[in-house]
N, C-alpha and C positions, 0 to 999 in steps of 0.2 A: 154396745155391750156394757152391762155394767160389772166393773171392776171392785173387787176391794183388797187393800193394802193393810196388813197388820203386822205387828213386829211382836215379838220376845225378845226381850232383854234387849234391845234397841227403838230407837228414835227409827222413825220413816219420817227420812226427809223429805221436801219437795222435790228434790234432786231423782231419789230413790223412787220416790212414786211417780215420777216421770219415765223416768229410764223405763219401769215394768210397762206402765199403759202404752208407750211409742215400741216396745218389742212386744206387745201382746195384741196391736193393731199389724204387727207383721201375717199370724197366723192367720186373723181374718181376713185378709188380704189373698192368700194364699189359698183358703181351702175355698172363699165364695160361701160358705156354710153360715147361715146367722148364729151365733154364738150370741148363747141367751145372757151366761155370765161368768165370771171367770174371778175366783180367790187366792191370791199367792202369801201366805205365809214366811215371814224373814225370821232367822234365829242366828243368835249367838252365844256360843256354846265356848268358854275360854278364846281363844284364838282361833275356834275356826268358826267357818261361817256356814248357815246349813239354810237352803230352802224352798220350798215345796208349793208347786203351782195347781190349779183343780180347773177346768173348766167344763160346761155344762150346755151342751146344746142340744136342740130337740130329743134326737136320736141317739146319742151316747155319752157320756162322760167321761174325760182323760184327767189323768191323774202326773206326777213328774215330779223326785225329790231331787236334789246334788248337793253334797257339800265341798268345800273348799277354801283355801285362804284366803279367796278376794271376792268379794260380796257383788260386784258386776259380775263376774266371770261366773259366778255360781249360777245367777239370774238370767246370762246369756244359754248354760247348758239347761235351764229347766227352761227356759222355752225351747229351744230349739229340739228337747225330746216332745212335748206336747207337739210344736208344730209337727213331726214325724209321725205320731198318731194322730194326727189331724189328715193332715195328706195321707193314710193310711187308710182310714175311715173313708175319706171321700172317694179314695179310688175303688173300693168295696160297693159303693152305692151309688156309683155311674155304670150306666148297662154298657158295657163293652164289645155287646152283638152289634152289629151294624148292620142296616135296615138297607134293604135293594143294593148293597155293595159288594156282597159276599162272593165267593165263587160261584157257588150254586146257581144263581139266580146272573152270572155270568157266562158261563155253562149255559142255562136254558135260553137265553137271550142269544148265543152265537149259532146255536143249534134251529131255532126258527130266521136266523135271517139266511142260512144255506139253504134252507128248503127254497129258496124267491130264484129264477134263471136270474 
């Protein structure tokens, strides 16, 4: 996945850009979905800290702002809402009919082995 890392009114440390790429290899992790690419946005605004994650794969796009006073802590809620609609997304686009398991087709299976003495 390619990542990019931008700041307002701050420095993107190595530090910073680390933390984002090792929590934003969580979600792929998680959803199995190739995640084509993925832009987090850092701001700071007086004392607080504000910022806003995008990612971009085949089928949909997720979006996720947080602000708050400690600049990990923000980066931890804005993934952890993407990953949410990630896992949201994927559970939407796994067929959840189950093929020769079902009742039905359990039913019909008990119903032909009583016809046999």
């Amino acid at each position: 996945m390619q990542v990019s890392i931008s700041g307002q009114h701050i420095e993107v440390t190595t530090a910073l850009r680390q933390y984002v790429t090792r929590k934003l290899e969580r979600i792929d992790r998680h959803t199995g979905l190739p995640l084509i690419r993925g832009h987090v946005v850092l701001h700071v605004e007086k004392n607080r800290y504000w910022a806003e994650g995008s990612l971009h794969t085949k089928g949909a796009d997720w979006h996720a702002t947080s602000k708050g006073d400690d600049m990990y802590a923000v980066i931890d809620r804005v993934v952890d809402k993407l990953d949410r609609q990630a896992i949201k997304h994927k559970e939407k686009i796994v067929d959840h009919h189950q093929q020769d398991g079902g009742l039905k087709s359990q039913l019909q299976l008990d119903s032909t082995s009583n016809d046999e003495p």
